[in-house]
Structure formats: C-alpha cells, structure tokens
N, C-alpha and C positions, 0 to 999 in steps of 0.2 A: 843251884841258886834258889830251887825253891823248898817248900818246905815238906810236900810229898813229890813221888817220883810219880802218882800218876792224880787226877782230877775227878773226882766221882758229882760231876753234874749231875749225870741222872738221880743217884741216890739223891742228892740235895734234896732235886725236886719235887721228888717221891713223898720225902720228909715235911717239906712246905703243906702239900696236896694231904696228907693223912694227919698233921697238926690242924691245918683249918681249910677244910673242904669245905667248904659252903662262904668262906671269909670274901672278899670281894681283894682282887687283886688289881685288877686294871679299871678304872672308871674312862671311859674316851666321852663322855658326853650325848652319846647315841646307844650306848648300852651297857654292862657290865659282863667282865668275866672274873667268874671263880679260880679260886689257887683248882679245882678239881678239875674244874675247865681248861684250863692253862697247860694242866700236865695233861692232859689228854691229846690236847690240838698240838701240844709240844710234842711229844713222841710219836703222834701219827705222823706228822712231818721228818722229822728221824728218819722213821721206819722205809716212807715215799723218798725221800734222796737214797735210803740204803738200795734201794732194791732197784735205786734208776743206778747204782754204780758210782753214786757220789759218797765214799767211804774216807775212813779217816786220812788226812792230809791234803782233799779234796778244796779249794776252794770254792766257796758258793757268798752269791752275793745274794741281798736284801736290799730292794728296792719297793719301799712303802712307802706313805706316811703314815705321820701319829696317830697310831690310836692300838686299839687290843688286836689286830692284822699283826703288824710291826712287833707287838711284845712275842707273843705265840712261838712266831716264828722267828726271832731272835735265840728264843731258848730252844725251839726245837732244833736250829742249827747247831746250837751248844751239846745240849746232850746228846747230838749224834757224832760228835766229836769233828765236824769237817772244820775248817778254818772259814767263821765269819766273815765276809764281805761286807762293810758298811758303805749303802750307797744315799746321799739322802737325794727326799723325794724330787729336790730341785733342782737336780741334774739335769743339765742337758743330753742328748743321744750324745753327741761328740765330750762331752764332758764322761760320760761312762763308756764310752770308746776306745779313751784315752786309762781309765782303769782298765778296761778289759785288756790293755797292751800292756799294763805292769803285771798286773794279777789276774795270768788268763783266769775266767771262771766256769767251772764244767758246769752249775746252773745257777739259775740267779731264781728266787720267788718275789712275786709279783701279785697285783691281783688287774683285774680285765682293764682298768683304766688305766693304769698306766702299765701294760705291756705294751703297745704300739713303739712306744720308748724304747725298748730294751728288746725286741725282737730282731733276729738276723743277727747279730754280735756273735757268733760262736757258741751261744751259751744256752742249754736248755732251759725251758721257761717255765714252772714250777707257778700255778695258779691256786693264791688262798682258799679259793672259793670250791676248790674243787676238793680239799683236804676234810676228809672226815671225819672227824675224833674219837679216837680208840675206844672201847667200851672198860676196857682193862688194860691201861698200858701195866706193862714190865718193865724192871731197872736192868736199864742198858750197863755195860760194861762200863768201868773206869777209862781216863783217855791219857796219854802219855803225857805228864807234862811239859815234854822236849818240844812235844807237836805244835805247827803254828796253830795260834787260836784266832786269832783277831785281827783284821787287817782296816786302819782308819788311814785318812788321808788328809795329807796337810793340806791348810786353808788357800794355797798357792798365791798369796797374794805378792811373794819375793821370784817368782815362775812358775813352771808349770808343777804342778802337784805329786809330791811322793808319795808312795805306799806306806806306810808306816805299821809292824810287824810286831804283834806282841804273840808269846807262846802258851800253851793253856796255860803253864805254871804261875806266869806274872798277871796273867788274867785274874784269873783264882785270887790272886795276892794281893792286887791293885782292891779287891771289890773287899778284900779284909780291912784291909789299910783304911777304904774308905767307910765301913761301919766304924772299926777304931775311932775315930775321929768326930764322931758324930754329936753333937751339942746334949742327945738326950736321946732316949731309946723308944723309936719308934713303938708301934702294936697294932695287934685286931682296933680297927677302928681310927685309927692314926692315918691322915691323909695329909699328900705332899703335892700342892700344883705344880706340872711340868707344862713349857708353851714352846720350848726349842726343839730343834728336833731330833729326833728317839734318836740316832744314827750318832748321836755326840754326847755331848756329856747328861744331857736325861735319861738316857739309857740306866747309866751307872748308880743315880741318884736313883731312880724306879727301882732298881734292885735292892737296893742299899735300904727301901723303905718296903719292899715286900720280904726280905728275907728275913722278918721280924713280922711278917702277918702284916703290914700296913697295907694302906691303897695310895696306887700311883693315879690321879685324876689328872689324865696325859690330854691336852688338848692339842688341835690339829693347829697351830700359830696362836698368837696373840689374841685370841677372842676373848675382848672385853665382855660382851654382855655374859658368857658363862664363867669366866673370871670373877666377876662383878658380884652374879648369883651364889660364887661358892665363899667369896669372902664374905660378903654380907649374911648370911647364913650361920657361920661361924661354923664352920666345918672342917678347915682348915688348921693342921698344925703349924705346916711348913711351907714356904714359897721359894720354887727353884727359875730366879730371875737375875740374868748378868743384868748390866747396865743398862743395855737398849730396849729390855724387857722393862724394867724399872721406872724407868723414863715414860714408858705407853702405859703405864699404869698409875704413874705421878700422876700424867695431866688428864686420864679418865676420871680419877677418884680424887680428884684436889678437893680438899676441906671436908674428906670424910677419915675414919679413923676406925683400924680392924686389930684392936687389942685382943683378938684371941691367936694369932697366927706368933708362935714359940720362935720362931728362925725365918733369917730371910736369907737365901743362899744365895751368894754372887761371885763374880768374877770374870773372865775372861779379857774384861777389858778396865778403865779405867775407875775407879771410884771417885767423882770429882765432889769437892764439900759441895754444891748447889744440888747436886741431884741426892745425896746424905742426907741434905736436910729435907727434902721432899720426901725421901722413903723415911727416915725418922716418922717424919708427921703422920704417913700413913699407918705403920705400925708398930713406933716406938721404938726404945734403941734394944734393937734383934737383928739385928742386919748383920750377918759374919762374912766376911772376906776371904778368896781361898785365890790363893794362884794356882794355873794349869797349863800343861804342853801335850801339843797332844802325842812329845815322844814319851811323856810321863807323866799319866794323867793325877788326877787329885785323886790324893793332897799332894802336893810339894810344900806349901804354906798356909798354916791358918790362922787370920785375925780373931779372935773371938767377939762377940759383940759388945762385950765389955770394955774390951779393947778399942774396939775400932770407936767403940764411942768417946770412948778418952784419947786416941787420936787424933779424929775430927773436933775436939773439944781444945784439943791444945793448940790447935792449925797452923803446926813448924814442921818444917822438917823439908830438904828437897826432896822428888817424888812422890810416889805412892806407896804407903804404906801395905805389905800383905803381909807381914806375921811374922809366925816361927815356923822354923822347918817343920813337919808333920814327923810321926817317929819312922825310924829307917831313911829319912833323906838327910842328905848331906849337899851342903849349898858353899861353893868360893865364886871370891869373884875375881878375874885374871888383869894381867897388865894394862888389858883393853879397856876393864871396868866393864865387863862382859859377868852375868851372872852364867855358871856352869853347874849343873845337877847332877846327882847320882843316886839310885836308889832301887833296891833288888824287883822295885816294879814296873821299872821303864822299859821300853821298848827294847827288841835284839836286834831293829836295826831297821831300813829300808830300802826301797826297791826305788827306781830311776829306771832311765832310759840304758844305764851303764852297769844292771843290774840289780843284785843286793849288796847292801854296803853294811859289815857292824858297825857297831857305835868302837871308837876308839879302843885300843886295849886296855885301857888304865881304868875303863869305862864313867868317864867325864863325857858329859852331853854340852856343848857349845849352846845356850840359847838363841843364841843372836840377842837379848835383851840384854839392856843395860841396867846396872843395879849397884846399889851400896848393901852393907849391913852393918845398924848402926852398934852404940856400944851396948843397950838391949838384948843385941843377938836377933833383931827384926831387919827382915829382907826389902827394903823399897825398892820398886822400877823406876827407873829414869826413863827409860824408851827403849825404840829402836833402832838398835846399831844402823841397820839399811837406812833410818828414816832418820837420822842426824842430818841437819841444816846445819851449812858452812856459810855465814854469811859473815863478809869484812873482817876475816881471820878468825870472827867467833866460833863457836860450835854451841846450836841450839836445838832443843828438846821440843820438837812440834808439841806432844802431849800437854807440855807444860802449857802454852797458848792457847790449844783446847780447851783446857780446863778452867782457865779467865773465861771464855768463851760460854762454855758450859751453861745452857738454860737460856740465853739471849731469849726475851720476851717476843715473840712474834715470828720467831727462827723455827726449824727443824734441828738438823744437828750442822757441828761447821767443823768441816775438816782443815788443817792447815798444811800446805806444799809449800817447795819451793822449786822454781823455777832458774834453769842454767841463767848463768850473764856473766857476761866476760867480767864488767864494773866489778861485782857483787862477789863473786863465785857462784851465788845464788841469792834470788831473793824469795820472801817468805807471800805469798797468798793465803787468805782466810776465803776458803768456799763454803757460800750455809746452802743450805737447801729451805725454798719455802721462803725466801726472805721475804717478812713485811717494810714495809715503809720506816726509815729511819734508822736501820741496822746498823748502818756503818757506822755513823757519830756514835751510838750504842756500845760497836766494838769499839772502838777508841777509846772509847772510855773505861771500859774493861779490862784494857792491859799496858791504862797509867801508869798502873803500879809496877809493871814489867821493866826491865833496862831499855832503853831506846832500840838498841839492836837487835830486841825480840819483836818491834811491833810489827803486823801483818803493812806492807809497803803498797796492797792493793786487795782489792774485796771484789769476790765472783758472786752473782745467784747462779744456783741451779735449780730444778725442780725435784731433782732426788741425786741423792748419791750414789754413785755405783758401788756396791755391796758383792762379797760373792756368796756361793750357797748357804754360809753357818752362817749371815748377815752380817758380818763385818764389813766394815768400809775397806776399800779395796783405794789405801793413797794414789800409787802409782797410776790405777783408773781413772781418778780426780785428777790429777798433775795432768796424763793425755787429754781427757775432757778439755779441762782449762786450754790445752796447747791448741786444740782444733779449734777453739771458737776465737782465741786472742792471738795476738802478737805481743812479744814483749821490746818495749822502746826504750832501750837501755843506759845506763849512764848513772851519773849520784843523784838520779830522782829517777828512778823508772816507774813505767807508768804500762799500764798494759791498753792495748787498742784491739776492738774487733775486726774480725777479719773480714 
C-alpha cells in the first residue's frame, strides 16, 4: 500500500540538517532551534530510548506542550523507528490512563513539570531535560513501513476515545500528500503560525513547512500578544487557524489588516459566512478550507481560497462547503447520506476496549458525517449523523442553527442540543456562553429566516462550554449541563425550569 517497503526518516533528516544547518526550524517564542539542532536533540533521543530497550515496534508516548521540547522529540521518536504516542499536554492522569490501557507504553518523554502526570502508569519516564545532543549524530537504519508508526486519538466526544493506528508507510505518505497540496512552496525564511496543539494536526503542518527549510513559529495556545507581534511585523506567510482560533483572532485584531500572510489554513470544524467575513477583513481572501479525520488526516478536501471566496460570495447551497477530493482520495456518500473515505493514507485501524479493529475490507471508512456532493464534484457537510435533531417528525442539522447563530454580538460561542420529550421527540436548546444582555430576542431574530421547526424552543447561559482536549465543544457535555441545572416542562410549548 505504500510506495517504499521501508521509511528512511533518519536520512530525511540528516538531508534537512546538511541543506540548512544554521536555518531556524522551530520558533516556540522563548527561543529557537536549528535544522542542526533538531537532528541532534532528535537522534540523541533515539539513541536513549534505544539503549533503555525501547526498539522498533516499541510504543512510546509524548507528553509535552508546544514548543521546540515537543518537536525534538516527535522526530527523535520517528527516527528511532518506535511507534509514536500522541498525548496532548491537556490530558488528564486518568485521561492518559485510559491510553495507557489501549496502547500500553514501554515509555513516555516528558519534561519535570509535567511528569507528576504521567509517573506510576507503567511506563518509564524519559525527561527532555536530561537529553543531550549528539555532537555527530549518524543515519539510523531505514524503518519497515509495515511497522506501526503513529498512534492519535479520537476526540471522544461520541465515548470513550480510540486509538487510532497509522503505519510508518501511510505516515510517510499522509506528510507527502500533504506538501502535494500545498497553495505554494514554502523556504529558508518562510514562516507558518501554529497555536493548536503539536500532538494534532500542527504537527503535520510544522513539518510540511520545515521540510522545505521553513519555520514553524509553534506557540504554546492562543497567545495574542505574540500573535499580534508576528502579524504585525509581517513575518508571516501562513496562518494555521480552525475556526475557534479564527474567531480569538477576529475579535483581537477587529479593524486591523495583515496583507502579507499568503494562506490562512483552516478546518476542523465549521466555516460559518459571519466568521468569513471577519477573517476576509483581517487578511483578505486567503483563507483555504481543508476537511480532516483523524482516521485520515489531511487532505481529504481542499477549498482553495479562490474558491472559497466564490463560495461565500455566492451564499447558496445546503451545508458547508470543503472542496474537492485531495489526489488519492475517494469520497461516496451511502443511503444514510453519510459521507465514506478512502485513501492509501488513512489509518489500518483501531484499538478499543475489544481490541484492534481493521477498517472494513473494501477499505471504505464510515464518517459518521453527513454530506452531499454537488454537480461540481465539491463535498459539503451537513453534520453529524450522532448529532441529528428529530423534532415533530423533522430531522434537523444543529450546525445549520449554529451558524445563524454564529458571531451573536455580546455572546461567546452557542452550542445548539436537543433535549428528550415525549410531545416533541426532541426539542432544540440554544446554549451561549458569556451571554450579554439581550441574546435571546438577538437569537430570534437570527433564525427568522430558518423554517419554524428549526427555531431554538428555549435559551441557556453558561459561563463556558465544556470543550474536550483538542477544544472542541463536547454537545453531549452541553446537553448533560443543561439537564443538571433545568427541567424540561413538557408538552406543544415546553419550557425549561430550574432545578
């Protein structure tokens, strides 16, 4: 399935480090490290898992955050060929407990503050700090591409979280796929802001812009003020910001403008026109759209900005617009109106409570996402299948309601659930976080234009949303919220009552 039989990471990086030694590869905002650096602190790492007995097929977790710790040793787990552990830094003990029970790990690296975390679990403890870089590393042996390479884990917001299983081969391939695809070719001097965390999709994007000599300028979350410094500077080619990133950055920098930044990379979650037109203003129309799973990471689809701006220019169409297949994927969508994927870089599969599971024989990946494609050949979301509203025989698309939603002056963000009832089957709740004064007639007004049977039938404040580690709003958490603090008083006008 791939395109060699084995993975010469080392070489790669050998090849990076002797094209541009002195180049700046990682920027964390506390200091820089070099491609020379890089391979250095990468191989000495290597060499310390080899000789503690953590050898190829080995898995080892990474438990950092953002910054030049976290890259290092990402690639030194690579080039030693063990099977990557992504754990990010916002794990709970019992949240990487519960990885340690899918994917035992023989050790996890860490640095002093956040070991207490991760200490007692089985797993030796492997400290950045004590790691010291090769004077001369050597290229390590090539790695099999059969062997597992890479283990991430889903967002668990439909239950408890899987392992999800890629092999070095599709590794290697995923990270081709994703230069392929690229709006324009990075270089020495070329920098990409990353703010998510390294353990997800900035990983991929940081590589994809160092393995052309750029700099990944990884910050440790949303830190506007060095945010702020690097756009304003004009330093920046590219910005790697989904939606909720977009949004802390709309309402930082409302009514300034950073026409040097070439590409704004997004995705993961929805693109609504009110937040388009905010990131428009901030840096013009560059903003490309990419859908991702993380059984098949990006690309599966890319909007280009051209695109996406004649999109939201035309503002038809049900759903959300992400593009065209990326090359090598193949997208249907089944009798469910379920979009299904396939492509020689997705995942071999996952781990559960009930084991490792392949993907299908036919090798078709079930999203769970709901999707058209239209006569274009472009793939829109409609939602999620779990997250479909049955209300008065309808069947309703929360996203869709979000997205009216979208921006409410004085809000945070506003999730929308529904709630069992006999009357109803279900009725539909609008929860914001942060609400100011006067939300609700606000909402109301917002989704006039909606059919009557979409409108939210009642409105919660909260003070934040429950989110889970990649910052996703976690519904299902919103829906229980709502349940603990209300009652629902049921019937052809329900109404909800505190408890």
């Amino acid at each position: 399935m791939t395109i060699a039989d084995t993975i010469p990471w080392s070489l790669e990086l050998h090849t990076l480090a002797g094209r541009f030694p002195d180049g700046v590869a990682v920027d964390d905002g506390q200091g820089r490290l070099t491609f020379s650096e890089l391979n250095a602190r990468a191989h000495a790492l290597a060499r310390v898992l080899a000789e503690d007995g953590a050898g190829p097929g080995a898995c080892v977790g990474i438990y950092l955050p953002n910054g030049r710790a976290a890259v290092w040793a990402d690639y030194g787990a690579t080039v030693g060929g063990v099977c990557l552990v992504h754990l990010n830094a916002a794990y709970t003990r019992e949240e990487i407990r519960w990885s340690q029970r899918l994917t035992p790990m023989s050790h996890i690296v860490t640095d002093r503050a956040h070991a207490d975390t991760v200490r007692d679990l089985g797993a030796r403890l492997i400290l950045c700090e004590d790691i010291a870089p090769l004077a001369e590393p050597s290229v390590l042996p090539a790695v099999p591409a059969g062997d597992w390479g890479r283990i991430i884990f889903s967002s668990g917001t439909t239950g408890k979280p899987k392992a999800l299983v890629y092999d070095q081969g599709r590794r290697w391939l995923a990270a081709v796929m994703l230069r392929a695809v690229l709006p324009f070719t990075p270089g020495p001097g070329s920098r990409v802001l990353l703010m998510t965390p390294y353990v997800h999709g900035a990983s991929m994007q940081a590589r994809a812009w160092m393995d052309y000599g750029g700099t990944a300028l990884l910050l440790n979350g949303v830190d506007l003020e060095a945010a702020g410094q690097a756009l304003r500077g004009g330093t920046l080619d590219a910005v790697f910001a989904p939606p909720t990133v977009l949004a802390k950055l709309a309402a930082a920098f409302e009514g300034e403008h950073f026409p040097g930044v070439r590409c704004v990379f997004t995705g993961t979650q929805t693109l609504t026109p009110g937040l388009y037109a905010k990131a428009r203003a901030l840096f013009g129309p560059r903003v490309r759209v990419t859908y991702g799973k993380s059984e098949n990471v990006n690309p599966i689809t890319v909007l280009d900005p051209e695109a996406t701006e004649a999109c939201f220019a035309a503002g038809d169409g049900e759903g959300a617009c992400l593009g065209w297949p990326a090359p090598g994927v193949q997208l249907r969508i089944n009798a469910q109106d379920e979009i299904e994927l396939r492509s020689r870089h997705m995942y071999i599969g996952h781990v559960d409570e009930g084991g490792f599971h392949p993907p299908d024989a036919d090798g078709w990946h079930r999203t769970g996402d709901l999707g058209r494609i239209d006569p274009q050949g472009r793939l829109w979301l409609l939602g999620r299948m779990a997250d479909v509203i049955k209300s008065g025989g309808y069947k309703i698309y929360p996203d869709e309601i979000e997205g009216a939603l979208a921006g409410l002056p004085g809000c945070g963000e506003i999730c929308v659930v529904a709630l069992p009832s006999d009357y109803w089957g279900e009725v539909i709740v609008a929860v914001a976080e942060r609400a100011g004064e006067g939300w609700r007639q606000a909402a109301s007004q917002r989704v006039a234009g909606l059919a009557r049977y979409k409108h939210p039938r009642a409105h919660v404040e909260v003070e934040a949303l429950p989110r889970n580690p990649q910052g996703k709003i976690s519904r299902r958490a919103v829906r229980d919220l709502v349940l603990s603090a209300y009652a629902l008083r049921d019937g052809p006008y329900p109404e909800l009552h505190a408890r």
